[in-house]
C-alpha positions in Angstrom: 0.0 0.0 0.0 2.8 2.2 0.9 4.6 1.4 -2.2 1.3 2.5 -4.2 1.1 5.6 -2.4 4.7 6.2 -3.7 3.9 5.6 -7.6 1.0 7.5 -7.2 3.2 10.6 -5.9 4.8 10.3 -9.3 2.1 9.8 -11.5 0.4 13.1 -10.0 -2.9 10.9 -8.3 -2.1 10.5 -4.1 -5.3 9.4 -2.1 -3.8 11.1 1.0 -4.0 15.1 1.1 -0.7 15.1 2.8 1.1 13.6 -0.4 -0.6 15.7 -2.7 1.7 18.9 -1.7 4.7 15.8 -1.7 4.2 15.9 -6.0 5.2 19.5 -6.0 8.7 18.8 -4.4 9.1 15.7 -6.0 9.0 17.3 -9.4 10.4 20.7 -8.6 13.5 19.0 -7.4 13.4 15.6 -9.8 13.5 13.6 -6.7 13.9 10.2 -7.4 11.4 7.4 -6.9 14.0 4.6 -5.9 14.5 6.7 -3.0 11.8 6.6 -1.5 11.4 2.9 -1.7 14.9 2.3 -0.4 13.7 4.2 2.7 10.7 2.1 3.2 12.8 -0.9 2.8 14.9 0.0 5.5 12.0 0.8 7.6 10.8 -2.3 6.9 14.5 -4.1 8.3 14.0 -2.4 11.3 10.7 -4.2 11.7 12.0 -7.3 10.5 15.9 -7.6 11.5 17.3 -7.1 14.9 20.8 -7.9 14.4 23.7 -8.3 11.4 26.0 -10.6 10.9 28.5 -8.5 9.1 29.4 -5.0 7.6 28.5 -5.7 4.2 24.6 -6.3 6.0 25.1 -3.8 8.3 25.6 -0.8 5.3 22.9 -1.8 2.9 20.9 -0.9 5.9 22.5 2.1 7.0 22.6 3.4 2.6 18.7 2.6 3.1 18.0 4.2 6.4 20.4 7.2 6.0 22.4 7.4 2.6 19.3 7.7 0.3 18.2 10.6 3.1 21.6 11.8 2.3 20.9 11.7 -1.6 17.8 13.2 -1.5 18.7 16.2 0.9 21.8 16.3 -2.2 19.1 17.3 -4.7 16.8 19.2 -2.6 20.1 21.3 -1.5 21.5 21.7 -5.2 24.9 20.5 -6.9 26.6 20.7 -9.6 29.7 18.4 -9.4 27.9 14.4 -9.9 31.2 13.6 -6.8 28.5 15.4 -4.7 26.4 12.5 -4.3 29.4 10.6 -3.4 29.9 12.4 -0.6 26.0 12.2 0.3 26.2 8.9 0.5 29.4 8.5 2.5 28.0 11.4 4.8 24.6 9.3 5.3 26.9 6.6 6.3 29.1 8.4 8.7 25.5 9.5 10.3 23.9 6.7 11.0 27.1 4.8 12.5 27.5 7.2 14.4 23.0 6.9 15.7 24.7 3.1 16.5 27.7 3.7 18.0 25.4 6.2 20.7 22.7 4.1 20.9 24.2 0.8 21.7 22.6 0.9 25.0 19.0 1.8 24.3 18.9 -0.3 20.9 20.3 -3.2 23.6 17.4 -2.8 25.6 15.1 -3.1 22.7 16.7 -6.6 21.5 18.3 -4.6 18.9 22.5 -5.0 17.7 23.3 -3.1 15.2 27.3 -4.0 15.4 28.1 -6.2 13.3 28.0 -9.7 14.7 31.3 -11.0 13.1 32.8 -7.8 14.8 31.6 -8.7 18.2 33.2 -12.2 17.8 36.1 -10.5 16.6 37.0 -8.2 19.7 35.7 -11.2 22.1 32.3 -9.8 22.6 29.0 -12.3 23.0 25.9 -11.0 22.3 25.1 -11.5 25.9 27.6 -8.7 27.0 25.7 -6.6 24.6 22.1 -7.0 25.9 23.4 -6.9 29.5 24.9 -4.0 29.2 28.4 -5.7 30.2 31.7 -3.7 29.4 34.4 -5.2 28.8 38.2 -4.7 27.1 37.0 -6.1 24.2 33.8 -4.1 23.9 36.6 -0.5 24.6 38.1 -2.1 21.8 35.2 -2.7 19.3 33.8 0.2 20.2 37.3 2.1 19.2 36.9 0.4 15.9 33.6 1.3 15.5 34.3 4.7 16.2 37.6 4.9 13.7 35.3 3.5 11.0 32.5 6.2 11.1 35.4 8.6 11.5 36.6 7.2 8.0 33.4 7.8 6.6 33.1 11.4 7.3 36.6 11.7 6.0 36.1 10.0 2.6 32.9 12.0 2.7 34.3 15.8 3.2 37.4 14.8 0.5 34.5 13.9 -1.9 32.9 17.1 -1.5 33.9 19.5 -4.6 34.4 23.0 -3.6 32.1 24.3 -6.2 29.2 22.6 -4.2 30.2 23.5 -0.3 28.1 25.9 0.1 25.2 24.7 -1.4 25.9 21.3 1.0 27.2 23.7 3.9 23.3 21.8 6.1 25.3 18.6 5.7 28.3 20.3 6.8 27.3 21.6 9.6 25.4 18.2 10.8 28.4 16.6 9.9 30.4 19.1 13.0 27.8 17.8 15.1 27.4 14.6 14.6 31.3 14.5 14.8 31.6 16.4 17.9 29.1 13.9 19.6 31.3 10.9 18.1 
């Protein structure tokens, strides 16, 4: 149904009022469709998936839940270097492992692990220690690495950035300081 709603965005016909002012953006800023279902889709792994085995797992999520967010906000913001989107995506990346890496706690007490699982075994962490809240030197440890990767991320993501487009991307700049800072 949700899907439907979507398409019908695109084609102009929405049933709800709400999505009706949606077709003007959509078009005035060519807003792609894919988008918008890779959103939904990663909604729908939060509904569905509670943990990840590995990294490659763990960042189709995170491009779904944050990446494509960082896509669109590209177009609705304006570029005109295509490397732009490459840093949107990396940026989208950086964002949400950084949401993990704070929320390791509160996602634990929802049944939710969004580190990889591999990782965990890795650094000598069970699942257990996880949802028990259990420190360890091997949690300090994964969570260092955890940490140095979102760090590479937002690196890769500000090289990426063309000059000619900073200050038509300076919102995601400036998240990108916070989200850093709180990192």
């Amino acid at each position: 149904m949700v899907c439907t709603e979507v398409a019908a965005i695109y084609t102009g016909t929405p049933q709800h009022p709400v999505h009706g002012h949606w077709c003007r953006w959509v078009k005035q800023y060519s807003l792609p469709q894919e988008h918008f279902h890779e959103i939904i889709d990663g909604m729908e792994m939060d509904l569905q998936q509670h943990q990840y085995a590995d990294f490659k797992a763990l960042q189709q999520y995170c491009y779904r839940v944050a990446s494509v967010v960082g896509l669109l906000a590209a177009e609705i913001f304006g570029y005109t270097d295509p490397n732009t989107l490459k840093y949107a995506h990396d940026l989208g990346l950086a964002f949400q492992l950084t949401n993990i890496i704070r929320d390791v706690g509160e996602d634990a007490r929802r049944g939710r692990i969004y580190l990889p699982l591999g990782e965990l075994a890795l650094f000598g962490v069970h699942v257990n220690d996880i949802l028990d809240n259990k420190e360890s030197e091997g949690f300090q440890k994964l969570m260092k690495f955890q940490v140095d990767r979102a760090q590479r991320y937002y690196q890769r993501a500000l090289e990426q950035l063309p000059a000619i487009d900073r200050k038509s991307q300076r919102t995601g700049l400036i998240m990108a300081a916070i989200y850093r800072t709180s990192l």
